[in-house]
RODO-2510 file (C-alpha; in nm, 4 decimals, decimal comma):
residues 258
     n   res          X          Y          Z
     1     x    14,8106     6,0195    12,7755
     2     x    14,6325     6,0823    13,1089
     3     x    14,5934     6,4327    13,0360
     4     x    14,4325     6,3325    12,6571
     5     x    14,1978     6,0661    12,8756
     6     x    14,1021     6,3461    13,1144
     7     x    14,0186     6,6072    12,8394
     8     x    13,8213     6,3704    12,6462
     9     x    13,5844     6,2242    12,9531
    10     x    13,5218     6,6493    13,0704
    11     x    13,4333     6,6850    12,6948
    12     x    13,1876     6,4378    12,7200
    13     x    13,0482     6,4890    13,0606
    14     x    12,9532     6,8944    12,9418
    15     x    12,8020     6,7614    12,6537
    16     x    12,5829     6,5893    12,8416
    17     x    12,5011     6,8123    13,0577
    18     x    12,3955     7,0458    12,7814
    19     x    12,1988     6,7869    12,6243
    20     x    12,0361     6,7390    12,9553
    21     x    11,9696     7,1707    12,9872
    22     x    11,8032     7,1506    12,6581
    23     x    11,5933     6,9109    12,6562
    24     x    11,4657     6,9843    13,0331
    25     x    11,3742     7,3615    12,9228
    26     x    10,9448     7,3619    12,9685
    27     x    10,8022     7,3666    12,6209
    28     x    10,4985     7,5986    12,6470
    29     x    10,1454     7,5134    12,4972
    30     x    10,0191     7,8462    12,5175
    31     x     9,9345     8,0871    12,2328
    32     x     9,9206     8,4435    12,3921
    33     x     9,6528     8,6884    12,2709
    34     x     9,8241     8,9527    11,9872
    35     x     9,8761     9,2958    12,1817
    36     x     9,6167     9,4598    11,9648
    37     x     9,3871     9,1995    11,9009
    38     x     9,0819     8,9793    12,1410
    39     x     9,1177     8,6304    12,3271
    40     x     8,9526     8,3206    12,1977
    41     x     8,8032     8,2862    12,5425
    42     x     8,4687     8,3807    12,5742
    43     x     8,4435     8,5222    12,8998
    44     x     8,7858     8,7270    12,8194
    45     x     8,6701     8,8622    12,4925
    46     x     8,3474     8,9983    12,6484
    47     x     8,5768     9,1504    12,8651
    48     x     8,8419     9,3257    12,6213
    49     x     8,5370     9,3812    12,3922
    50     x     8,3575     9,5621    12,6963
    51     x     8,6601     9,7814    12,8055
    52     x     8,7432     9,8338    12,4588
    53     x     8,3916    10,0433    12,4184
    54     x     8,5324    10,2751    12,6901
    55     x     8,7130    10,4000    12,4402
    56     x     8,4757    10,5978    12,3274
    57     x     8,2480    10,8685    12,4540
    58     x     7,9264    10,7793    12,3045
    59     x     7,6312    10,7998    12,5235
    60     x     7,4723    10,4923    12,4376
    61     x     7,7589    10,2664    12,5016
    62     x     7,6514    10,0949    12,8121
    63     x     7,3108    10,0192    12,6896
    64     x     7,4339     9,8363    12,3351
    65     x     7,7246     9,6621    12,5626
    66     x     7,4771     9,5357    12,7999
    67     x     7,2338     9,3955    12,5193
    68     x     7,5109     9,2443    12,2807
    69     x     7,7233     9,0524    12,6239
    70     x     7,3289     8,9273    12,6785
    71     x     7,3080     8,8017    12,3595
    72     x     7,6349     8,6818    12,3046
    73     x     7,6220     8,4431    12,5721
    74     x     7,2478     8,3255    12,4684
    75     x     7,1382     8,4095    12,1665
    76     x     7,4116     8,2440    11,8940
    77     x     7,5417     7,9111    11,8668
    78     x     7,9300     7,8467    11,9239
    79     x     8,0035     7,8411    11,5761
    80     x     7,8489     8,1997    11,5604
    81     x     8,0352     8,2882    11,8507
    82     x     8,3826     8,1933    11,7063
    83     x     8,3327     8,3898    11,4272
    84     x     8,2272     8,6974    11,5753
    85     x     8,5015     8,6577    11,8143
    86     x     8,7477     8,6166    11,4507
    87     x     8,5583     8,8814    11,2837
    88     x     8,6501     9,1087    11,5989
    89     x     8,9734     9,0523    11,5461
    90     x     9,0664     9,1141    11,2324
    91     x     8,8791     9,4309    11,2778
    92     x     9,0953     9,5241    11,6341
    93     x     9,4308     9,4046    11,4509
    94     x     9,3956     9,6237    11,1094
    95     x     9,3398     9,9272    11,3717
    96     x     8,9867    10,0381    11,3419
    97     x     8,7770    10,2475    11,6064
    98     x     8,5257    10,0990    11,8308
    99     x     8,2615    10,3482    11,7061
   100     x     8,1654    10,3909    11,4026
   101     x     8,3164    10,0401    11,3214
   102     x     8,2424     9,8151    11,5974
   103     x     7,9647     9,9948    11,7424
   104     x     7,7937     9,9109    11,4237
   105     x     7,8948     9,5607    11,4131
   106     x     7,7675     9,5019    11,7531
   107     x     7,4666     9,6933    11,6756
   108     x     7,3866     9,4451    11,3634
   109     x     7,4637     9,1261    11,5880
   110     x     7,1907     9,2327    11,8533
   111     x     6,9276     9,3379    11,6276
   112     x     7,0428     9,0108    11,3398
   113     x     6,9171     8,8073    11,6347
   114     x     6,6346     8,9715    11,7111
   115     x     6,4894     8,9748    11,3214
   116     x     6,6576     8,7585    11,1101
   117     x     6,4648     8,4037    11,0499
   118     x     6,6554     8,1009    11,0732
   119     x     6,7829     8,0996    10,6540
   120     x     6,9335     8,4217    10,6764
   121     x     7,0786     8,4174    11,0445
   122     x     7,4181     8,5695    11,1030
   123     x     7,6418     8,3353    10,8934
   124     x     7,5826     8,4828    10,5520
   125     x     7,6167     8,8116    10,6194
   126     x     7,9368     8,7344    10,8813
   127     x     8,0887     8,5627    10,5765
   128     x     8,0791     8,8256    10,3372
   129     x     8,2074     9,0850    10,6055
   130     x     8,5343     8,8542    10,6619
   131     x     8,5773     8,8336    10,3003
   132     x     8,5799     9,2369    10,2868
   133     x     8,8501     9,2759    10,5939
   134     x     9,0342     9,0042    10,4612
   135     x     9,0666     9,1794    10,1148
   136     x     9,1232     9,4759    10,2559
   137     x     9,4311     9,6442    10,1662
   138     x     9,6268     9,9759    10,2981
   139     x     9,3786    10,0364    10,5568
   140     x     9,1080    10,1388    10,3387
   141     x     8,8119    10,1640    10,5955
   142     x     8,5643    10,3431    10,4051
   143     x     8,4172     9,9531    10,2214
   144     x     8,3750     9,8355    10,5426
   145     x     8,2341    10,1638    10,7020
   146     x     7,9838    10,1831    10,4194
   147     x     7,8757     9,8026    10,4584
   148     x     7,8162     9,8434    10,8130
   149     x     7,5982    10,1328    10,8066
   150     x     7,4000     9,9666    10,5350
   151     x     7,3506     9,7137    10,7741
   152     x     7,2466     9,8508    11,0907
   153     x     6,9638    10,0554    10,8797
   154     x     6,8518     9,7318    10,6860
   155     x     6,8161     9,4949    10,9359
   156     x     6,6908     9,7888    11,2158
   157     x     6,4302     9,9399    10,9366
   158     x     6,4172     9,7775    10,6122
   159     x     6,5826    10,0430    10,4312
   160     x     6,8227    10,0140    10,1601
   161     x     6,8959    10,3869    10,1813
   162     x     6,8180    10,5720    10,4574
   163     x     6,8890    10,9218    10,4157
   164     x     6,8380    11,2408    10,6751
   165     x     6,5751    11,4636    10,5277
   166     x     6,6185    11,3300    10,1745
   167     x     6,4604    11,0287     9,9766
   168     x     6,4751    10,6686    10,1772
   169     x     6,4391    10,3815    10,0121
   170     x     6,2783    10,0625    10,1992
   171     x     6,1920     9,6920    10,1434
   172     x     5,9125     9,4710    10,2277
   173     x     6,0227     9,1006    10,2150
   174     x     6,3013     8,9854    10,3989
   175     x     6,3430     8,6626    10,2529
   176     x     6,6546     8,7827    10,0670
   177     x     6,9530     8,6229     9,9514
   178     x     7,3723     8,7415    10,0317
   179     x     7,5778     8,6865     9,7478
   180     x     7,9328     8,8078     9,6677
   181     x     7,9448     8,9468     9,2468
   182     x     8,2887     9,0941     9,1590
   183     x     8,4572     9,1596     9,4668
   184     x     8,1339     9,3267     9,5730
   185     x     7,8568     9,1946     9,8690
   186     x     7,4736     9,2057     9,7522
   187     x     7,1553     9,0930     9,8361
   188     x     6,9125     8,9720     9,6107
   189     x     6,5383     8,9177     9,5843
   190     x     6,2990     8,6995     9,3701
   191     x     5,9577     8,8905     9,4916
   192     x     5,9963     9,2306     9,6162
   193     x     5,8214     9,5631     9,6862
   194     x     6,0273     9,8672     9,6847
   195     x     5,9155    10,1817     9,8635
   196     x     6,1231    10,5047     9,7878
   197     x     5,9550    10,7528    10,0617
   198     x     6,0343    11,1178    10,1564
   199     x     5,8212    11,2946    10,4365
   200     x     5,4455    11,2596    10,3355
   201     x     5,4917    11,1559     9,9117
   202     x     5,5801    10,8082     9,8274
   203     x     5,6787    10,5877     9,4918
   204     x     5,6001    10,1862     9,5133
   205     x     5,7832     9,9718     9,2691
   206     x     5,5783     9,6707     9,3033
   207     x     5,5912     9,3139     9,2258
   208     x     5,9629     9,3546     9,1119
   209     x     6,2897     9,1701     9,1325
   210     x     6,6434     9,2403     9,1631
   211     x     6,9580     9,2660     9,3173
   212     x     7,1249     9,5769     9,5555
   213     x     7,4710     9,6637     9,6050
   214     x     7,5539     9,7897     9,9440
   215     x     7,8898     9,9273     9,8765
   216     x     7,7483    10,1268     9,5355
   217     x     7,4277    10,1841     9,6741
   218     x     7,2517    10,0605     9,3580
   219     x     6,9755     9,8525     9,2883
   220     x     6,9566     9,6644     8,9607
   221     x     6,5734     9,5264     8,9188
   222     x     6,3715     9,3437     8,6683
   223     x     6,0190     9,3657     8,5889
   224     x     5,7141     9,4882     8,8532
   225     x     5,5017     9,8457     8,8057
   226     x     5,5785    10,2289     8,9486
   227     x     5,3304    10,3840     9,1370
   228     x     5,3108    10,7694     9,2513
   229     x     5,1066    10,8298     9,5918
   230     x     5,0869    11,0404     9,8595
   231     x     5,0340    10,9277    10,2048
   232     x     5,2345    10,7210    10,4857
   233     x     5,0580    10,3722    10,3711
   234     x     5,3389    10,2987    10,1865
   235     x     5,5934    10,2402    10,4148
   236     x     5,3853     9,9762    10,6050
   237     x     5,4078     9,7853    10,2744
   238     x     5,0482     9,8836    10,1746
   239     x     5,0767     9,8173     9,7578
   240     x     4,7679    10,0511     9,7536
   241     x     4,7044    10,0928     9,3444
   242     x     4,4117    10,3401     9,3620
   243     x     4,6402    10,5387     9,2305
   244     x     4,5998    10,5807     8,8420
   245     x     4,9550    10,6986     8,7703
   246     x     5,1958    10,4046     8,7264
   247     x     5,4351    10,2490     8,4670
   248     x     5,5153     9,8970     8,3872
   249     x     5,9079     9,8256     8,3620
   250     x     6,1538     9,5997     8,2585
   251     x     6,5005     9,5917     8,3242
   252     x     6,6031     9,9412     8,5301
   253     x     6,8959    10,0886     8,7373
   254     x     6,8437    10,2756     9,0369
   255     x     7,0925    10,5163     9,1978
   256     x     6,9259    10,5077     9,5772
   257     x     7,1511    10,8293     9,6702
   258     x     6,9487    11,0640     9,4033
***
């Protein structure tokens, strides 16, 4: 009986004492940073983000890092800075490069808040570039290497299409409109002039409307006239119509790439 007594209270006092083990053990409150991915922190994303761009050999590395830590720390609101810091993420953690892909991301968030007026700041555009990496399946890069270059050319020169010793295609208002259609990111105008220019020979598509798809590098318009000139006016947005060779349109489909 003493020996039944004796097992019993041993039983009990181990018990105890595991209770005691596990609920002592330090519960911890901190979420650590994925291995291939940025910090929340501010000052420790700059930091990755910075060290990350030594990755690559580029020459002008030092001079974009320097102007986007600048701007990241003044020029954006925290909202803003949260997302960039997500959108940087989701980048990092589906494995892309720092250059092209975040060179030109940077690139558009430095000159964004240099141009952009205060309806079409960062947020529209940020959203519909989230929307793309979070669709994104099987590491298919080329949507969102497309959409960035786009970018960087249309908010550095108002171009639509900017192509190396071939046509370029520009715009002259830049109160514009994102939009998502489809599964695909656009931008559309109510009032627009288009400029289509290559080396000293321009066409104007004036007084026109319509909508252009990044990622199919096509503009869909409505309405406005076609004018032939020679000369550099046009791309300053000069609708010069001393020209006498022009065409009114309707409804049209341009394919900026031919």
């Amino acid at each position: 009986m003493r020996i039944l007594f004796l097992f019993i209270f041993l039983t009990l006092i181990f018990s105890a004492q595991a209770q005691v083990a596990v609920t002592s053990a330090p519960i911890s409150t901190v979420v650590p940073t994925k291995p291939n991915s940025f910090s929340d922190n501010n000052e420790s994303f700059l930091k990755e983000m910075d060290a990350f761009a030594k990755s690559t050999s580029r020459a002008d590395i030092d001079k974009l890092m320097k102007e986007f830590g600048s701007k990241f720390v003044s020029g954006f609101t925290p909202d803003e800075q949260k997302n960039i810091i997500h959108t940087s993420q989701l980048m990092k953690e589906s494995g892309m490069n720092f250059s092209p892909f975040f060179f030109n991301y940077l690139k558009c968030l430095v000159v964004s808040e240099q141009t952009t007026t205060d309806i079409n700041r960062i947020g529209p555009w940020a959203n519909i570039l989230d929307t793309l990496l979070s669709t994104m399946q099987n590491r298919q890069f080329e949507p969102i290497r497309v959409f960035l270059d786009f970018s960087k050319n249309f908010l550095e020169k108002n171009s639509l299409f900017f192509g190396e010793n071939k046509d370029s295609w520009f715009v002259n208002n830049k109160s514009y409109k994102w939009n998502y259609v489809k599964g695909f990111p656009s931008l559309q105008w109510n009032k627009v002039n288009l400029i289509c220019a290559y080396k000293n020979d321009s066409i104007s598509i004036v007084e026109t409307k319509g909508t252009f798809f990044p990622l199919q590098q096509q503009w869909k318009g409505d309405g406005g006239k076609v004018f032939w000139q020679s000369g550099d006016s046009s791309k300053k947005g000069d609708n010069s119509q001393s020209s006498t060779t022009y065409a009114k349109l309707s409804k049209y489909v341009l394919d900026l790439t031919k």
